[in-house]
C-alpha positions as CSV (number, residue, x, y, z in Angstrom):
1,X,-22.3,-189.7,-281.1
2,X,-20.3,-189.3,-284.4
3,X,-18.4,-186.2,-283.4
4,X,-16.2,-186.5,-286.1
5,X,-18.5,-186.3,-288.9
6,X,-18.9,-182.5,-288.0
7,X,-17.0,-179.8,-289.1
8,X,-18.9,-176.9,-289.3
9,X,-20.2,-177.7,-285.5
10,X,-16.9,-178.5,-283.0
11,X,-18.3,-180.6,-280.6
12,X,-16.5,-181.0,-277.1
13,X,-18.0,-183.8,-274.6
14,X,-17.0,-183.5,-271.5
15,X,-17.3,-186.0,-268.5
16,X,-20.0,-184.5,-266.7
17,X,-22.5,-184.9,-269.6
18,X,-22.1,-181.9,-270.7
19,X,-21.8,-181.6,-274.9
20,X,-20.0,-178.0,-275.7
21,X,-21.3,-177.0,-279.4
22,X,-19.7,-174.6,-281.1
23,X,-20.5,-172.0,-284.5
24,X,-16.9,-172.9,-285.7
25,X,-16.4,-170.6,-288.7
26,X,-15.0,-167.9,-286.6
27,X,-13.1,-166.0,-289.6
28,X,-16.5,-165.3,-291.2
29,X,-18.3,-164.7,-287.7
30,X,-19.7,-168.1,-287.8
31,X,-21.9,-167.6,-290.4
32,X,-24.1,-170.7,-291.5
33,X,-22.5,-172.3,-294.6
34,X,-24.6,-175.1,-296.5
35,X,-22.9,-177.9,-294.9
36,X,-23.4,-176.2,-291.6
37,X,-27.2,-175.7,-291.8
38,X,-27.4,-179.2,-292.6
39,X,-25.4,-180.2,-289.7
40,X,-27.2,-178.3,-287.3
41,X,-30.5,-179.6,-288.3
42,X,-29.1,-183.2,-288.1
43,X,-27.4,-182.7,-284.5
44,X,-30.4,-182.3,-282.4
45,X,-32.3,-186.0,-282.9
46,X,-28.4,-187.4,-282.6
47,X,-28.4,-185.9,-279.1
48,X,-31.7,-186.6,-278.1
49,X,-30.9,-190.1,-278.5
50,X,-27.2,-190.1,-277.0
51,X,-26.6,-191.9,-273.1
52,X,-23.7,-189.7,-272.9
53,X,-25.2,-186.4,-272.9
54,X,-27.3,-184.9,-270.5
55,X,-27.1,-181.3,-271.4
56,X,-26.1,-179.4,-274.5
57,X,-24.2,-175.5,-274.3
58,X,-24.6,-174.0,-277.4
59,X,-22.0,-171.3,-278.2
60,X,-20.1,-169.2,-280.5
61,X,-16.0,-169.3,-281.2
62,X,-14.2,-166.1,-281.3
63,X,-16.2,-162.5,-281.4
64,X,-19.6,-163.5,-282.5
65,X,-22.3,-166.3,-282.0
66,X,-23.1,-166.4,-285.4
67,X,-23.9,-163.3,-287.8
68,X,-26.7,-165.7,-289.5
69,X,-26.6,-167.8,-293.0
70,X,-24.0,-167.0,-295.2
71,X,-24.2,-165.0,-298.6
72,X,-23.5,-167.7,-300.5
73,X,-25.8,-170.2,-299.1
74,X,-28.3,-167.3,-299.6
75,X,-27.7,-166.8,-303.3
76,X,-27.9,-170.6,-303.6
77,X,-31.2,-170.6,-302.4
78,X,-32.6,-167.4,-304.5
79,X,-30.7,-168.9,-307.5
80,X,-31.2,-173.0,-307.2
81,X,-34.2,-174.4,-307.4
82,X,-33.2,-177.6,-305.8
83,X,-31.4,-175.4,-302.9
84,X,-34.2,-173.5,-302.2
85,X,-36.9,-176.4,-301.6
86,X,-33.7,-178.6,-299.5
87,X,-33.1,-175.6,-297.5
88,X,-36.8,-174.5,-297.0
89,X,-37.5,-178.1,-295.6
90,X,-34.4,-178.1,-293.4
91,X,-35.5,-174.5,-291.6
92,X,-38.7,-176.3,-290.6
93,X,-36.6,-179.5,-289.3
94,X,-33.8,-177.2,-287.3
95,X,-36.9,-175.4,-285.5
96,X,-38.8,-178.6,-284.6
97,X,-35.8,-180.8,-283.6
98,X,-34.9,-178.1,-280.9
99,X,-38.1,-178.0,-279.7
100,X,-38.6,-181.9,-279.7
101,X,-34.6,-182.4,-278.8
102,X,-35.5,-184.0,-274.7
103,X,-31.6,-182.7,-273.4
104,X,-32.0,-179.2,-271.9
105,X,-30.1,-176.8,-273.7
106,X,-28.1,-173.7,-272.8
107,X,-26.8,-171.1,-275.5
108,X,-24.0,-168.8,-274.7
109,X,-24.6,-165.6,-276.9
110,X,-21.7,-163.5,-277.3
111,X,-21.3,-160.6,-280.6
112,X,-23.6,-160.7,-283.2
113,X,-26.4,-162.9,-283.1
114,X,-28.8,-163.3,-286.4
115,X,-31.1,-165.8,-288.6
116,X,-30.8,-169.3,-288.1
117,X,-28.0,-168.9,-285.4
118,X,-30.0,-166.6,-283.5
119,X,-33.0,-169.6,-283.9
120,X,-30.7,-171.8,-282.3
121,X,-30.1,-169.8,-279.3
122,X,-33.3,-168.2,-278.5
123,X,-35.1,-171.9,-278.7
124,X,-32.5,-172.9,-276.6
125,X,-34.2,-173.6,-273.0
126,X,-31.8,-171.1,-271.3
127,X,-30.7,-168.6,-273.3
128,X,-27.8,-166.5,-271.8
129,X,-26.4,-163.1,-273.5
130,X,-23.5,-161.1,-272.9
131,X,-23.9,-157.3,-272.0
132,X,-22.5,-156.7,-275.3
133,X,-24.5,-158.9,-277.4
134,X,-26.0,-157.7,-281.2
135,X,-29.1,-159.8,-281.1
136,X,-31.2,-158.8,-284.6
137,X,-33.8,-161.3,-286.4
138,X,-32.5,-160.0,-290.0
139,X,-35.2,-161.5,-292.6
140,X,-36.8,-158.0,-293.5
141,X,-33.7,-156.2,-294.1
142,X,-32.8,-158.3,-296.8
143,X,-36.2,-158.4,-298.0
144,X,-37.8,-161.8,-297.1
145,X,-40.8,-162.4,-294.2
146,X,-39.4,-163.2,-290.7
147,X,-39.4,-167.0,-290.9
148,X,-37.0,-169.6,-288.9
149,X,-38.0,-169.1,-285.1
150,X,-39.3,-165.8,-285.5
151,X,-43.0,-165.9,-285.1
152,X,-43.4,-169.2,-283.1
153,X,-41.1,-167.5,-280.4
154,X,-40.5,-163.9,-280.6
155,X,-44.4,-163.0,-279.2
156,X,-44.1,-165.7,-276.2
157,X,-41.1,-164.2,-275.1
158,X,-41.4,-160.3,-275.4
159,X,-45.1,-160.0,-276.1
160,X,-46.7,-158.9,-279.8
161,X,-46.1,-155.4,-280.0
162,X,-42.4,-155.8,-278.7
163,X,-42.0,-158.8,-281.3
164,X,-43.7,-156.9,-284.1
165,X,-41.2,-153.6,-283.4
166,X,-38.2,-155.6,-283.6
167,X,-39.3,-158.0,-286.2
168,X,-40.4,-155.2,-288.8
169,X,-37.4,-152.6,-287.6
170,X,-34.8,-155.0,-287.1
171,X,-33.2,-152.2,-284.9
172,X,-30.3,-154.0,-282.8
173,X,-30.9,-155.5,-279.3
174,X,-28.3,-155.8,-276.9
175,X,-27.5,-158.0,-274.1
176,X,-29.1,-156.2,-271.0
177,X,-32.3,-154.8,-273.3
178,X,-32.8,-158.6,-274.7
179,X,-32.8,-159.6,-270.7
180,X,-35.4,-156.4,-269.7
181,X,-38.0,-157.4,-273.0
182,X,-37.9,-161.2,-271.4
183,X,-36.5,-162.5,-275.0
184,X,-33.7,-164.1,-273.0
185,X,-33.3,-165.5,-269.6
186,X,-30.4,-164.1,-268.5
187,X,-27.5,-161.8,-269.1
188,X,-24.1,-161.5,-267.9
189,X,-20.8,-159.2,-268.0
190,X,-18.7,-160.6,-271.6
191,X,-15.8,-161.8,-269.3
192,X,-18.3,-164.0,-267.3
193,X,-20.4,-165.2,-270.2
194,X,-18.1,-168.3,-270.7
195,X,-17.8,-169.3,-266.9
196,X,-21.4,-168.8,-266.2
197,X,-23.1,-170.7,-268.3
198,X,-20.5,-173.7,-268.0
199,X,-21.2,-173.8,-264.5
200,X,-24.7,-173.1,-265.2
201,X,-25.0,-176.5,-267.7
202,X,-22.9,-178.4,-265.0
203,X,-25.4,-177.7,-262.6
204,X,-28.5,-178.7,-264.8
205,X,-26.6,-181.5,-265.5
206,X,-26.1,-183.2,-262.1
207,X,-30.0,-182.7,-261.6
208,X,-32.6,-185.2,-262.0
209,X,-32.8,-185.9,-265.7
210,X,-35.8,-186.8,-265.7
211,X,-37.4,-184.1,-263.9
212,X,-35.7,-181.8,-266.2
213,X,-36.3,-183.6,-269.6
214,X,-40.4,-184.0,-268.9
215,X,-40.5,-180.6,-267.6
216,X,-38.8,-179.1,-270.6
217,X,-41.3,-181.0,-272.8
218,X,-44.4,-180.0,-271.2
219,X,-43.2,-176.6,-271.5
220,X,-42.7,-176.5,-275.1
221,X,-46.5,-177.4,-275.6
222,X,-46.7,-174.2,-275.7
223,X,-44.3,-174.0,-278.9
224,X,-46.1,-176.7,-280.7
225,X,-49.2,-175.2,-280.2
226,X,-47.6,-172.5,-282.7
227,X,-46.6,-175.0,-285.2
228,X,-49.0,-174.0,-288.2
229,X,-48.2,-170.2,-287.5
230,X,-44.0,-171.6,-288.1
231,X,-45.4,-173.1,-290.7
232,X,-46.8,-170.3,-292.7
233,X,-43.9,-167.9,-291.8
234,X,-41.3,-170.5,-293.0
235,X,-43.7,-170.3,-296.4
236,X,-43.7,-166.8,-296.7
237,X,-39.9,-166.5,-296.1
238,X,-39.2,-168.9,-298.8
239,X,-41.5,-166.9,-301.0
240,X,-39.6,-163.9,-300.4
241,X,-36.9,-165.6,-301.5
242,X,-38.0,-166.1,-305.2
243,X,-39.0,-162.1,-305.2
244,X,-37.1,-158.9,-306.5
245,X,-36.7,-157.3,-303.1
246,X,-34.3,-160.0,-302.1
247,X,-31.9,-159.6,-304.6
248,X,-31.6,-155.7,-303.7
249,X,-31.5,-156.7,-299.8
250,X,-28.7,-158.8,-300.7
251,X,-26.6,-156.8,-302.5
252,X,-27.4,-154.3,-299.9
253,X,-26.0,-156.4,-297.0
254,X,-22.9,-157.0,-298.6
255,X,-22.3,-153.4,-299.6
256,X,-23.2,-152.7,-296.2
257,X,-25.6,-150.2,-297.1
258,X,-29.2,-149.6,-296.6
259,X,-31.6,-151.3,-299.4
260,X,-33.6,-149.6,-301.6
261,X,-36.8,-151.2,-301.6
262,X,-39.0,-150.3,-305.0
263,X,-42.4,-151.9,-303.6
């Protein structure tokens, strides 16, 4: 792999096989720039295809895993035409490459966890939160449809009525709720988060590779079975984007405030 050639994503590959990637944007709680979306659409097919890698841990640096796409990448994509169709096109890629990436991956979620981080690390294959985890989709607070990984995922894991009450409230989970709904697999005290799931990619990566890989891929039949619902979501998100209620949800989120929807 090209490690070099990211710099939103710090990649780490260690001997075992295992390929540490890291939300490196720690000041701004490893929110998704521009550059970074791209990246971590682009990782996932240079993985799949990579002899040295047998297993991917996906984590956060500092307090968070990441608190979601950034505000300016946002207002690019409400504002720029040409933004808003690269970007819509790219959340469809980053949900599909997971799912089609063959390495099993593990995702270490620590802090706040939103948007197209939080995609990343509830399609991961293992998903692993600290007790302290803020785990929160995000989309209708700032006025747009719940798109990105939302409704191909969300009801498989934790059933619809638990997926539609978090979805439409956007009420905060934490780590050891997110393990009791089922939305992810395990979850661990903060100070262990890092050593368990190290230990926990270590092991998957001394099994048999392909056992795992097939396994994993039958599995997600069950995602790609969902595809034209992602599809339409992703749609309908992207058409929020061009509406008023974004621009309120926005400002809102910045303020740190709660919007004030007119519709």
């Amino acid at each position: 792999m090209d490690i070099a050639r990211y710099r939103f994503l710090g990649l780490e590959q260690r001997p075992d096989g295992v390929l540490v990637v890291s939300f490196d944007n720690p000041d701004q709680l490893n929110a998704v720039t521009r550059a970074g979306h791209r990246e971590l659409v682009e990782i996932w097919p240079e993985i799949d295809v990579s002899e040295e890698v047998r297993v991917v841990l996906l984590r956060g640096r500092g307090r968070a895993f990441s608190s979601g796409g950034s505000y300016e990448m946002i207002e690019e994509i409400v504002n720029q035409h040409d933004t808003h169709r690269t970007v819509l096109k790219e959340a469809r890629e980053l949900v599909r490459n997971i799912i089609e990436c063959s390495k099993p991956i593990v995702s270490a979620i620590n802090g706040p966890a939103v948007g197209a981080g939080l995609a990343a690390a509830l399609l991961a294959d293992i998903p692993v939160a600290a007790r302290s985890a803020r785990i929160l989709d995000g989309h209708t607070t700032i006025g747009v449809a719940a798109g990105d990984h939302a409704a191909v995922i969300w009801p498989l894991l934790v059933g619809m009525a638990k997926a539609k009450y978090h979805l439409l409230t956007n009420h905060p989970i934490d780590g050891e709720e997110a393990e009791r709904i089922g939305l992810v697999a395990r979850v661990v005290d903060d100070d262990e988060l890092q050593s368990f799931t190290e230990e926990l990619a270590s092991e998957l990566a001394a099994g048999a590779q392909e056992a795992l890989r097939w396994t994993k891929h039958t599995l997600n039949h069950w995602l790609r079975a969902a595809y034209p619902i992602f599809d339409a979501s992703v749609a309908y998100e992207f058409l929020g984007f061009l509406a008023p209620d974004v621009t309120e949800g926005l400002t809102a989120a910045k303020e740190k405030r709660k919007a004030k929807f007119d519709n």
